[in-house]
Backbone as a chain_set.jsonl record, in Angstrom:
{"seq": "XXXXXXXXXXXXXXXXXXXXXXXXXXXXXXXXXXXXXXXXXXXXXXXXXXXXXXXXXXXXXXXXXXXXXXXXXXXXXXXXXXXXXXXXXXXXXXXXXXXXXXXXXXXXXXXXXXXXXXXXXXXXXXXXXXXXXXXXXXXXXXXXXXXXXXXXXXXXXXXXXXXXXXXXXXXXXXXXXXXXXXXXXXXXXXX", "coords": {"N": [[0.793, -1.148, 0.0], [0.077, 1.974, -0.899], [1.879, 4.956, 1.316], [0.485, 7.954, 2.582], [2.183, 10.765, 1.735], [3.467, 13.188, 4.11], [2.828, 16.168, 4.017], [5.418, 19.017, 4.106], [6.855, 20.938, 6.271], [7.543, 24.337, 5.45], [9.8, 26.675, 6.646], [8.667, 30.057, 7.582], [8.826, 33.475, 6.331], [8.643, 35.577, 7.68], [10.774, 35.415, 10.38], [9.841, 35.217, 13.698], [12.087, 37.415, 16.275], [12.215, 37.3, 18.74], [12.573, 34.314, 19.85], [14.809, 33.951, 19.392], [16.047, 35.868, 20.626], [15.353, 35.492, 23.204], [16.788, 33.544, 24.253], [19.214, 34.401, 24.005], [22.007, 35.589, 26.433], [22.203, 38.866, 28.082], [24.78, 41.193, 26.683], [27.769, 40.995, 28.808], [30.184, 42.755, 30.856], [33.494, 41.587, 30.408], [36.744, 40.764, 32.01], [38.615, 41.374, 30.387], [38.127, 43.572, 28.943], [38.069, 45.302, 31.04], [40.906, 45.443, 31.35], [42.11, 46.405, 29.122], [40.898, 48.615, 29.222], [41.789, 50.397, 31.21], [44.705, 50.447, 30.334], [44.415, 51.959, 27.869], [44.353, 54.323, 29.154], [45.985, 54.881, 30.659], [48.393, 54.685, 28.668], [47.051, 56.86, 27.578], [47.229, 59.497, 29.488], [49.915, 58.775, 30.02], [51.218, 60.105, 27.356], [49.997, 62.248, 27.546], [51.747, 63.804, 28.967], [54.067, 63.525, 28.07], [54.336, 64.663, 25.669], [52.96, 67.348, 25.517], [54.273, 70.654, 25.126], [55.429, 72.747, 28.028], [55.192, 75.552, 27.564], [52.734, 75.499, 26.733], [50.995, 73.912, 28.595], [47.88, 75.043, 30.231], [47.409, 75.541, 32.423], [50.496, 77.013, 33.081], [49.796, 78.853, 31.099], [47.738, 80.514, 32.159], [49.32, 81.362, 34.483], [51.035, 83.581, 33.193], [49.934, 85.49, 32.737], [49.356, 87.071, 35.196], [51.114, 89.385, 36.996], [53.257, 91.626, 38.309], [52.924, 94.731, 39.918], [54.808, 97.725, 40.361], [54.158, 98.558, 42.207], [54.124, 96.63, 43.544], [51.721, 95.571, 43.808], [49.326, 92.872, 43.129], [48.517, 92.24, 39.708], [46.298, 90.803, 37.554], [45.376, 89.105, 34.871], [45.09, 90.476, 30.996], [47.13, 92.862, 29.582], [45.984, 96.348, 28.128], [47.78, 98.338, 26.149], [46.884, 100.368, 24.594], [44.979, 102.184, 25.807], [46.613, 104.472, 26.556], [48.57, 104.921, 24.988], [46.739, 106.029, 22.841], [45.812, 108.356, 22.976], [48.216, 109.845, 23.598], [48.781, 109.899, 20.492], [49.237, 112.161, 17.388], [47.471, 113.336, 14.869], [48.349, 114.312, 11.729], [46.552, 116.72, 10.439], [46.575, 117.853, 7.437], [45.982, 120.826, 6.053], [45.676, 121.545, 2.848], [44.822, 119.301, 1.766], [42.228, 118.083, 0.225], [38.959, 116.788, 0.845], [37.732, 113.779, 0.079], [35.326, 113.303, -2.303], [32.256, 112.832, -1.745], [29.829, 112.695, -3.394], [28.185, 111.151, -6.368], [30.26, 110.305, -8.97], [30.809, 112.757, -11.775], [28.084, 112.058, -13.835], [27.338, 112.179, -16.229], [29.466, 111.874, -17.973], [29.479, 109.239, -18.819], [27.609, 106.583, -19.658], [26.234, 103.965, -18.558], [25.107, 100.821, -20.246], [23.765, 97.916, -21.2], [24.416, 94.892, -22.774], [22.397, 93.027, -24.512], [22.163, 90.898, -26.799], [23.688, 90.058, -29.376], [23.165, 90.21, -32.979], [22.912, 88.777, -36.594], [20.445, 89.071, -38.167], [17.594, 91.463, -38.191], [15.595, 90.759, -37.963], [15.519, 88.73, -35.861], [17.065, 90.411, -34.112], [14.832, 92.086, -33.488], [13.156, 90.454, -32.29], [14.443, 89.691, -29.522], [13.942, 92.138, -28.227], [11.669, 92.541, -28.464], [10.757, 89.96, -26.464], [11.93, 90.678, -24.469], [10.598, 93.196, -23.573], [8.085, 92.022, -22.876], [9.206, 90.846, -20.668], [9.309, 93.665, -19.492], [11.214, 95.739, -19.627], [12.737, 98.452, -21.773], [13.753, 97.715, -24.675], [16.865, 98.758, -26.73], [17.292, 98.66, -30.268], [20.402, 98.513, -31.789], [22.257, 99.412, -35.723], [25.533, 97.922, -36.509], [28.771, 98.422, -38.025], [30.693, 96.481, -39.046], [34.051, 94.469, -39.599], [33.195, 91.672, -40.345], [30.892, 92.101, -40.944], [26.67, 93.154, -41.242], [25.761, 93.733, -37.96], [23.09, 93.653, -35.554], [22.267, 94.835, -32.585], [20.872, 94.312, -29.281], [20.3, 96.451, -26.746], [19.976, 97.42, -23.339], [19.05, 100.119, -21.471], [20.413, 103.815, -21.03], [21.132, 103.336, -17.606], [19.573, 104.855, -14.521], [20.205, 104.458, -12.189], [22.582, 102.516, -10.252], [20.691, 100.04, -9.132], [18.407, 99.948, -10.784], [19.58, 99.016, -12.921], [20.642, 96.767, -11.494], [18.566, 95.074, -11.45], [17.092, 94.814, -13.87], [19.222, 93.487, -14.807], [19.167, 91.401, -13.142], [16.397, 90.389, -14.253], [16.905, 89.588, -16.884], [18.627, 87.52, -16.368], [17.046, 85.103, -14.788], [15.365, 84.944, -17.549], [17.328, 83.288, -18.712], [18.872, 84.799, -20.289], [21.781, 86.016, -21.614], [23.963, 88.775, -20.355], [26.248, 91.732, -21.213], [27.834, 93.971, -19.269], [28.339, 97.198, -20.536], [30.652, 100.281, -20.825], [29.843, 103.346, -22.07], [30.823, 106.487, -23.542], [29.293, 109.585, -22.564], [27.304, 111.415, -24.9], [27.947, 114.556, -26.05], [26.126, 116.615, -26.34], [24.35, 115.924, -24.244], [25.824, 116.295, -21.684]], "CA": [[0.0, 0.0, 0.0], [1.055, 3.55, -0.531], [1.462, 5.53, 2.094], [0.452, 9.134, 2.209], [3.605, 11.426, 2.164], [3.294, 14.251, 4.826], [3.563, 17.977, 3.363], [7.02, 19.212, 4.186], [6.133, 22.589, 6.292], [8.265, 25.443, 5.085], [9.69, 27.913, 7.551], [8.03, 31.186, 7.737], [9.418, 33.943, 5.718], [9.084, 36.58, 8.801], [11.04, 34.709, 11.859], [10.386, 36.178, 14.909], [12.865, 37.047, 16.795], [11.641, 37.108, 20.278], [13.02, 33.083, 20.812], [16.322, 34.27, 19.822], [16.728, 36.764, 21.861], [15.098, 35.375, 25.116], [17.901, 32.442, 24.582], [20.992, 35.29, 24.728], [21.843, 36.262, 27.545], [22.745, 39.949, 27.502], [25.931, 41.212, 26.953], [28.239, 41.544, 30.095], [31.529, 43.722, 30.798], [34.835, 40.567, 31.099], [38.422, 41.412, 32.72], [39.325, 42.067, 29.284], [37.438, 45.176, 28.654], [38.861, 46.388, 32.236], [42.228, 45.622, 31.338], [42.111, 47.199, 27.78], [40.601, 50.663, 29.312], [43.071, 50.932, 31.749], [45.614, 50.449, 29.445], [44.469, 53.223, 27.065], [43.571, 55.383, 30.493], [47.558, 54.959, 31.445], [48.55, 55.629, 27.536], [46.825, 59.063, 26.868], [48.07, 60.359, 30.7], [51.506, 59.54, 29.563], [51.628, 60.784, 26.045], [49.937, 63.457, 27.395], [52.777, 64.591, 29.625], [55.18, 63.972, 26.926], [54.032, 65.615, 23.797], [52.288, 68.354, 25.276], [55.384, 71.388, 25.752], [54.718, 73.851, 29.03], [54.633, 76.606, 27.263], [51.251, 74.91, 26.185], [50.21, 73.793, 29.466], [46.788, 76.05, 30.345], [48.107, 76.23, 33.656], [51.103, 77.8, 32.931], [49.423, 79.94, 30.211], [47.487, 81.588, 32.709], [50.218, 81.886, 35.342], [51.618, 84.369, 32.715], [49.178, 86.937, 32.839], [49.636, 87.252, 36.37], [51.843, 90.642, 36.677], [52.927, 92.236, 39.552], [52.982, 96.041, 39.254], [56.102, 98.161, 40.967], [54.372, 98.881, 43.799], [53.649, 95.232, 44.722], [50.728, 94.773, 43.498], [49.573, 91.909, 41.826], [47.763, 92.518, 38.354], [45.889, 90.072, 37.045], [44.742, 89.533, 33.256], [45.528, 90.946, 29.659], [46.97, 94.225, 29.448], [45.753, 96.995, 26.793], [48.51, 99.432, 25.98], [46.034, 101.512, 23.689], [44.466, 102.873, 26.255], [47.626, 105.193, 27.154], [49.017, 105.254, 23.478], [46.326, 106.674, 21.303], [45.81, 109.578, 23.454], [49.212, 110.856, 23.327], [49.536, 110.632, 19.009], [48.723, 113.315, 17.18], [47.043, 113.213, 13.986], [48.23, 115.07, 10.819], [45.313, 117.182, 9.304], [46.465, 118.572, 6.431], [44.597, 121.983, 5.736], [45.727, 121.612, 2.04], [44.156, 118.486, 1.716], [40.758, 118.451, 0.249], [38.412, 115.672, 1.414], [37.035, 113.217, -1.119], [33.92, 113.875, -3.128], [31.166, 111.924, -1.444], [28.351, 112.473, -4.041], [28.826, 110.368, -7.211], [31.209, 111.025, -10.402], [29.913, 112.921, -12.829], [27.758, 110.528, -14.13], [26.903, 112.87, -17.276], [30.909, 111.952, -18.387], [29.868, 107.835, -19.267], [26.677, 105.485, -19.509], [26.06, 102.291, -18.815], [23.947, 99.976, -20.953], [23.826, 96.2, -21.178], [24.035, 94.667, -24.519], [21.461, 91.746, -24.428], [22.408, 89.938, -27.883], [23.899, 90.585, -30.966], [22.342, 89.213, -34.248], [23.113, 88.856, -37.943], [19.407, 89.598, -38.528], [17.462, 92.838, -37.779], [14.041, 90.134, -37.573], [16.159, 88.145, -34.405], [17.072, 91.584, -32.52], [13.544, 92.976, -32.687], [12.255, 89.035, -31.178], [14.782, 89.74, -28.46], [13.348, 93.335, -27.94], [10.009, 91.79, -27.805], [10.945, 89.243, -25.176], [12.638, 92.41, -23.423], [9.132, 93.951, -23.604], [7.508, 91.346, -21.826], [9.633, 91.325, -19.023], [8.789, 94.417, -18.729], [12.038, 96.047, -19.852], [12.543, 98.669, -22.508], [15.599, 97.71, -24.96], [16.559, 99.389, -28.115], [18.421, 98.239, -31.125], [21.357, 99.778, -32.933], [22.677, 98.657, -36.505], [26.68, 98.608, -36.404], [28.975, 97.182, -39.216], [32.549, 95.11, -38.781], [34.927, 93.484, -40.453], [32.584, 90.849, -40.272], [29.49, 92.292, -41.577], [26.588, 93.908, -40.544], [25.317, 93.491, -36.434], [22.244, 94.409, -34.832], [22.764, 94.785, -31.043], [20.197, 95.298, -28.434], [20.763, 97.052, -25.493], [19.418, 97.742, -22.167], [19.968, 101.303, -20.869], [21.533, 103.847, -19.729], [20.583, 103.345, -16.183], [19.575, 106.314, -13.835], [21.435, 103.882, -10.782], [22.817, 100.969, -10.093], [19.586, 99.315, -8.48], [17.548, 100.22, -11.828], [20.857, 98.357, -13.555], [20.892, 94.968, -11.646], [16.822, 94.714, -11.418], [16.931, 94.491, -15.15], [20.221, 92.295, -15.164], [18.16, 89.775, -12.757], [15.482, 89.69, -14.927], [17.672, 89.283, -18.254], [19.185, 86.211, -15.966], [16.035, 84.257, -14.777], [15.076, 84.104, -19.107], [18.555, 82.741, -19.572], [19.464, 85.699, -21.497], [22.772, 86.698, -21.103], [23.83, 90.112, -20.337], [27.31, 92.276, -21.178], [28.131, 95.573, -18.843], [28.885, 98.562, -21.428], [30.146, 101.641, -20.387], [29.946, 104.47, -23.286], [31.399, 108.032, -23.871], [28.043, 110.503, -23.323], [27.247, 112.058, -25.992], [28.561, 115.987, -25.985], [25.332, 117.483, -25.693], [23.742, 115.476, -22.8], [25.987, 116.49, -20.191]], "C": [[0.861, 1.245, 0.0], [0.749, 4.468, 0.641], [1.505, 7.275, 1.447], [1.522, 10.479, 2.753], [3.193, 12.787, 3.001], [3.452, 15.493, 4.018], [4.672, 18.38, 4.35], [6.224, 20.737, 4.828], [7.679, 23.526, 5.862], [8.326, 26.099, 6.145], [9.255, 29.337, 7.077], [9.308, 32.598, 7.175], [10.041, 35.238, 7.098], [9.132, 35.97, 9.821], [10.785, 35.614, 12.524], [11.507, 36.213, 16.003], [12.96, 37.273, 17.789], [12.181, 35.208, 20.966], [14.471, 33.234, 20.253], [16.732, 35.244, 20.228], [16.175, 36.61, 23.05], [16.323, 34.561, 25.05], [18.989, 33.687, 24.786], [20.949, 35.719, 25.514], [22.483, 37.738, 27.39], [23.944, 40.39, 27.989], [26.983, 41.482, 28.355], [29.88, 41.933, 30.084], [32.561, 41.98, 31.206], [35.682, 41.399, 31.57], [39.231, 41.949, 31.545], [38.809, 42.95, 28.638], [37.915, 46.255, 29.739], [40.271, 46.665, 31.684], [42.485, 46.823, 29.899], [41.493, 48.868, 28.356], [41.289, 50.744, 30.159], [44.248, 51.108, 30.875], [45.81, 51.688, 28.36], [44.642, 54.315, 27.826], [45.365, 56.002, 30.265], [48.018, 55.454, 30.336], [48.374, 56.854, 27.525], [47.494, 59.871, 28.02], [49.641, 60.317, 30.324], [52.09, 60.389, 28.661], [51.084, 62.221, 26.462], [51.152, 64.854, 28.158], [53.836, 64.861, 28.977], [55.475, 64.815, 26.618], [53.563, 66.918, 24.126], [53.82, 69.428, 26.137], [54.658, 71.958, 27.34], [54.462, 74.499, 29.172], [52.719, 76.597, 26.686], [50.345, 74.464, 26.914], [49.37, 74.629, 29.816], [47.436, 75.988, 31.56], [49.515, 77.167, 33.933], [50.651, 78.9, 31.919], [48.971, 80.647, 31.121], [48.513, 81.9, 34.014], [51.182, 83.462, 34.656], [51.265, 85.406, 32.644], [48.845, 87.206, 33.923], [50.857, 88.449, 36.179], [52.193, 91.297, 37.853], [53.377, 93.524, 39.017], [54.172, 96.514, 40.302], [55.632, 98.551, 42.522], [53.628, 97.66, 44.796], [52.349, 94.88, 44.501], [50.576, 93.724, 42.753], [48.35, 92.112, 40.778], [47.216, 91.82, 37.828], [45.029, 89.949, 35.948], [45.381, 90.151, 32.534], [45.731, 92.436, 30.183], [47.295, 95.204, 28.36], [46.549, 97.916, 27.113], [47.822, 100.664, 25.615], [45.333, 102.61, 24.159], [45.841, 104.814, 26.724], [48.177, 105.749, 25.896], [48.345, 106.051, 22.728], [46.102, 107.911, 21.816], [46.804, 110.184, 23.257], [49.756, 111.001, 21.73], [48.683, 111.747, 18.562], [48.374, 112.756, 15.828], [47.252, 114.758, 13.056], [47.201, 115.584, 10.187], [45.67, 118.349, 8.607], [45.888, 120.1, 6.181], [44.32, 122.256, 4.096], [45.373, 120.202, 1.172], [42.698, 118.298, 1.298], [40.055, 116.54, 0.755], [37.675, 115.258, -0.349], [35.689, 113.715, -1.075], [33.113, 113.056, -2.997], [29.796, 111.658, -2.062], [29.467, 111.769, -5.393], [29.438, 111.087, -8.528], [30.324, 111.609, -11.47], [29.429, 111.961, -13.856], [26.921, 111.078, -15.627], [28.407, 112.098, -18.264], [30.338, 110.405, -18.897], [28.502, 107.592, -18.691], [26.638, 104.328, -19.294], [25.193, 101.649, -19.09], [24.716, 98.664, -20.642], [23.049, 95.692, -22.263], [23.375, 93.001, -23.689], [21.762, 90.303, -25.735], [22.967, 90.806, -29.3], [23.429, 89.839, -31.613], [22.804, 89.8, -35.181], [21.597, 89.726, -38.781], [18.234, 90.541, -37.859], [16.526, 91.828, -37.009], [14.357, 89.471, -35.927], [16.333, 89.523, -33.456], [15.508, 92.298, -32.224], [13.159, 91.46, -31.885], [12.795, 89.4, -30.167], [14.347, 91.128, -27.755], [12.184, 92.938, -27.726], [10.164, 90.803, -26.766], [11.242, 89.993, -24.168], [11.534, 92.843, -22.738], [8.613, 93.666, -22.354], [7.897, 91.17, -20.97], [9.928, 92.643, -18.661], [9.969, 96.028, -18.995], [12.407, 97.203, -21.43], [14.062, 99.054, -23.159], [15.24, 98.662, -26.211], [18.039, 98.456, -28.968], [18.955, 98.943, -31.694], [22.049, 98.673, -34.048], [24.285, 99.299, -36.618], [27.314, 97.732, -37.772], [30.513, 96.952, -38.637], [32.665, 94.936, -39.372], [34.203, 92.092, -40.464], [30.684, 91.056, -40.612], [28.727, 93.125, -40.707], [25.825, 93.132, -38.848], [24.558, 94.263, -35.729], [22.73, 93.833, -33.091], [21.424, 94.881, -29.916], [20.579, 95.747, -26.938], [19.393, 97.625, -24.535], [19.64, 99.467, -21.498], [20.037, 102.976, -21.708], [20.23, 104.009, -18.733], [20.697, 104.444, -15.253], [20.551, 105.5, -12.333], [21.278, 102.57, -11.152], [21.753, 99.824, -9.824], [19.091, 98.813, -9.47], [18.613, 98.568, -12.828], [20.919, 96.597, -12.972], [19.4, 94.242, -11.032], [16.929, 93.94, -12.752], [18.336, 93.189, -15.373], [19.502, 90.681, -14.336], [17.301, 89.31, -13.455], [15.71, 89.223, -16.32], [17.921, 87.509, -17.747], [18.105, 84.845, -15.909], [15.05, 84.311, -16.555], [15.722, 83.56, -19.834], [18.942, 84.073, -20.263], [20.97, 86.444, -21.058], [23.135, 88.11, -21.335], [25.674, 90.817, -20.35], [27.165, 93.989, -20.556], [28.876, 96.237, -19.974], [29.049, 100.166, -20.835], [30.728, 102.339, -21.818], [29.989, 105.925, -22.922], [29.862, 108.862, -23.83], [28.292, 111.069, -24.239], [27.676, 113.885, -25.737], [27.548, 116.94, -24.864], [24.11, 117.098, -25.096], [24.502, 115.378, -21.23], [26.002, 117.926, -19.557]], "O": [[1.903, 1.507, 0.601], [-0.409, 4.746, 0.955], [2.104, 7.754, 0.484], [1.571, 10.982, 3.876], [2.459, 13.525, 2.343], [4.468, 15.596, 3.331], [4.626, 17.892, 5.479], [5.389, 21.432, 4.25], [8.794, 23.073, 6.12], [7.297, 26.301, 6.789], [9.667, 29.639, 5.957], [10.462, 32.624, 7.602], [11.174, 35.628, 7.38], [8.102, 35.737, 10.453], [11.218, 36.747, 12.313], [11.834, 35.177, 16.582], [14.12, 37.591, 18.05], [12.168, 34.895, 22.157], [15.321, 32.519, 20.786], [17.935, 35.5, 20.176], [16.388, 37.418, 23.954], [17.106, 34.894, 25.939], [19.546, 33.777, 25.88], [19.961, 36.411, 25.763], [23.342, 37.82, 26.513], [24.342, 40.235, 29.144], [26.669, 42.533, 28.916], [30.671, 41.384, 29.318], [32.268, 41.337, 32.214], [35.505, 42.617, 31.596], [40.198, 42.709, 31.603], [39.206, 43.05, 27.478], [38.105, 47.463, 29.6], [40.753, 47.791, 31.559], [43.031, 47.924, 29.971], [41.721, 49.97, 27.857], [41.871, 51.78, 29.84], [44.686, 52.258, 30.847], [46.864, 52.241, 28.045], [45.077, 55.328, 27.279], [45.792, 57.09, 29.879], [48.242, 56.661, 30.425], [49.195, 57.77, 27.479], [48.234, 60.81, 27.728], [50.424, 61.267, 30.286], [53.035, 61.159, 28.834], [51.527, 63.239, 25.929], [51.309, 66.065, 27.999], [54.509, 65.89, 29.036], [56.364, 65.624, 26.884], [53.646, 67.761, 23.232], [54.307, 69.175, 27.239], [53.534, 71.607, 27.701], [53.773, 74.866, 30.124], [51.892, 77.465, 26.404], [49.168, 74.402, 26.556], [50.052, 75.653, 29.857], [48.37, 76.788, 31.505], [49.576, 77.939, 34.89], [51.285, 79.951, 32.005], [49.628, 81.681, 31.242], [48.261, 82.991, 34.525], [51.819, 84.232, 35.375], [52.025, 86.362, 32.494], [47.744, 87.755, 33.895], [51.527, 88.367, 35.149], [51.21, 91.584, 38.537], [54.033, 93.624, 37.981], [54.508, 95.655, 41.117], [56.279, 98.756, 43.549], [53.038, 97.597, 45.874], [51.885, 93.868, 45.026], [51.358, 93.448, 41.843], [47.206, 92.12, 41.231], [47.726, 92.064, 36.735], [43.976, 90.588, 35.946], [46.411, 90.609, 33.028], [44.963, 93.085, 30.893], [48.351, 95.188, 27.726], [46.367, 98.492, 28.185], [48.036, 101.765, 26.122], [45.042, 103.632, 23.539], [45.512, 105.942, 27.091], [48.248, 106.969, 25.747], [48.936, 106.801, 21.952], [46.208, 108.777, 20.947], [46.618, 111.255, 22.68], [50.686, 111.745, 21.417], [47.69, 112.19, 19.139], [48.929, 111.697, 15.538], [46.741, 115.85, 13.305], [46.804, 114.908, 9.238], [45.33, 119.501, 8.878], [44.675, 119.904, 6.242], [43.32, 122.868, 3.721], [45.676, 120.119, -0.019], [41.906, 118.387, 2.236], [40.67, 115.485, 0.904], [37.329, 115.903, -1.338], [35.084, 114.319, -0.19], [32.947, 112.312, -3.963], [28.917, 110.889, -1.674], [30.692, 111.763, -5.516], [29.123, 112.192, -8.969], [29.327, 111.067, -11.946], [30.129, 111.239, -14.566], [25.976, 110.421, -16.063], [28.105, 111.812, -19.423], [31.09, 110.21, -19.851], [28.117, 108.091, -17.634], [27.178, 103.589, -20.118], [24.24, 101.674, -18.312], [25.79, 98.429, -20.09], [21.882, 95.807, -22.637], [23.756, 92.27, -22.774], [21.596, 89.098, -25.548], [22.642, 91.827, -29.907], [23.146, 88.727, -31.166], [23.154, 90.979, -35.128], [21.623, 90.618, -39.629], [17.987, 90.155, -36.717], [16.485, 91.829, -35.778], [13.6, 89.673, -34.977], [15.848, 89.66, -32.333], [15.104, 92.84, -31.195], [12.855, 91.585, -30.699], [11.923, 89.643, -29.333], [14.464, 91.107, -26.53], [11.709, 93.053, -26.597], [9.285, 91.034, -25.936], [10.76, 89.879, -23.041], [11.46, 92.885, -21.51], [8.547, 94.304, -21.303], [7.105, 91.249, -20.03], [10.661, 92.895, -17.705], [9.622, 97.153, -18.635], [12.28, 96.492, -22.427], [14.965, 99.826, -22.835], [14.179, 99.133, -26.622], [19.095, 97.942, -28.599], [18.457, 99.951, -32.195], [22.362, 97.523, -33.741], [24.539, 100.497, -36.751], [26.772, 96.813, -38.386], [31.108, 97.514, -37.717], [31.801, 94.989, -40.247], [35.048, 91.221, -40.674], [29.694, 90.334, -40.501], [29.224, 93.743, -39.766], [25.439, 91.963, -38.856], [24.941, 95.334, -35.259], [23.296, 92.828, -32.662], [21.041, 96.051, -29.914], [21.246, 95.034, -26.188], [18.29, 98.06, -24.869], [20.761, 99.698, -21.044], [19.703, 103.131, -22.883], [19.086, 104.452, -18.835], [21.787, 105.001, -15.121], [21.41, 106.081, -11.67], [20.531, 101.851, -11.816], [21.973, 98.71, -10.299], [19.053, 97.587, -9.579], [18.196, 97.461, -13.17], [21.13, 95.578, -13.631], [19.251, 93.209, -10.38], [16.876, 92.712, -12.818], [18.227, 92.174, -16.061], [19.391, 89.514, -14.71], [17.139, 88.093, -13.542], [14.863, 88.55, -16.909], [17.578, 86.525, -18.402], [18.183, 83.856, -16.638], [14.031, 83.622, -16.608], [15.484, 83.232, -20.996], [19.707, 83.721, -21.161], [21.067, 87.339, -20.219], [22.731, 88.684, -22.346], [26.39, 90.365, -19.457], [26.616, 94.933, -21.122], [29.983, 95.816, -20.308], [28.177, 100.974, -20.516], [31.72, 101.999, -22.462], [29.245, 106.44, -22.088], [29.206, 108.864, -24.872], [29.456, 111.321, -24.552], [27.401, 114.086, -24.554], [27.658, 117.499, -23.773], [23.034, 117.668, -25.276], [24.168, 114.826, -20.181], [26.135, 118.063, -18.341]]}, "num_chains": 1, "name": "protein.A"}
């Protein structure tokens, strides 16, 4: 007769592991964990007496700013010369000396624009003048010629300040558009 073969059980994919860890017992300190930290303990105290000079010892560092003064006192802490020094220099003041010019350079003498793109074709610098637009920005184009033909340009500018100047250069940046500082000669009869 045949007999009927048992099913084979499979172990369980998620063991728990609550019966192997009641069986360990938990870890405990041996003589060879004492001996090994003494051992390092006794190390670092020696090397540290070595290696470390005395001019480096903190206890002698502050023994140094200890001071005794001439009439026996003792002084203790940093002491500032400056207080005694800057009072007695004197300071040259010129009378033929003029003082710098605290408002800004004549700012009639040079412009600054910011060329946005050059192009071969007039139809490409007005698109980039129209992208200009829309952020809000008002460029202009100029037609120049080279040894290389002719080149429309557009430009940003001139700027009444600096602020005005890197508003518009941020917003050139966040459309990708890259931007060149120009400074130019005013013209005669705009200053």
């Amino acid at each position: 007769m045949a007999s009927a073969a048992k099913p084979v059980k499979k172990p369980s994919a998620t063991r728990s592991r609550k019966a192997t860890d009641a069986a360990e017992p938990p870890p405990t300190l041996s003589a060879a964990h004492f001996q090994g930290f003494a051992v390092g303990l006794i190390t670092g105290v020696i090397a540290s007496i070595i290696f470390i000079p005395a001019s480096e010892s903190p206890v002698l560092a502050n023994e140094s700013l200890t001071t005794i003064t001439p009439a026996g006192q003792i002084d203790e802490g940093p002491r500032f010369d400056f207080y005694t020094v800057l009072p007695n220099q004197e300071l040259d003041l010129n009378p033929n000396i003029e003082p710098a010019d605290l408002q800004s350079r004549n700012e009639g003498d040079a412009q600054y624009l910011l060329q946005v793109g050059s192009f071969r074709q007039q139809a490409d610098a007005d698109r980039r003048r129209g992208e200009l637009a829309l952020l809000g920005l008002e460029a202009t184009v100029e037609a120049g010629d080279s040894d290389s033909g002719r080149w429309y340009r557009v430009y940003l500018g001139p700027f009444e300040s600096r602020s005005n100047m890197a508003r518009a250069r941020a917003l050139t940046a966040q459309a990708d558009m890259d931007t060149l500082l120009l400074k130019r000669e005013a013209p005669q009869g705009l200053q």
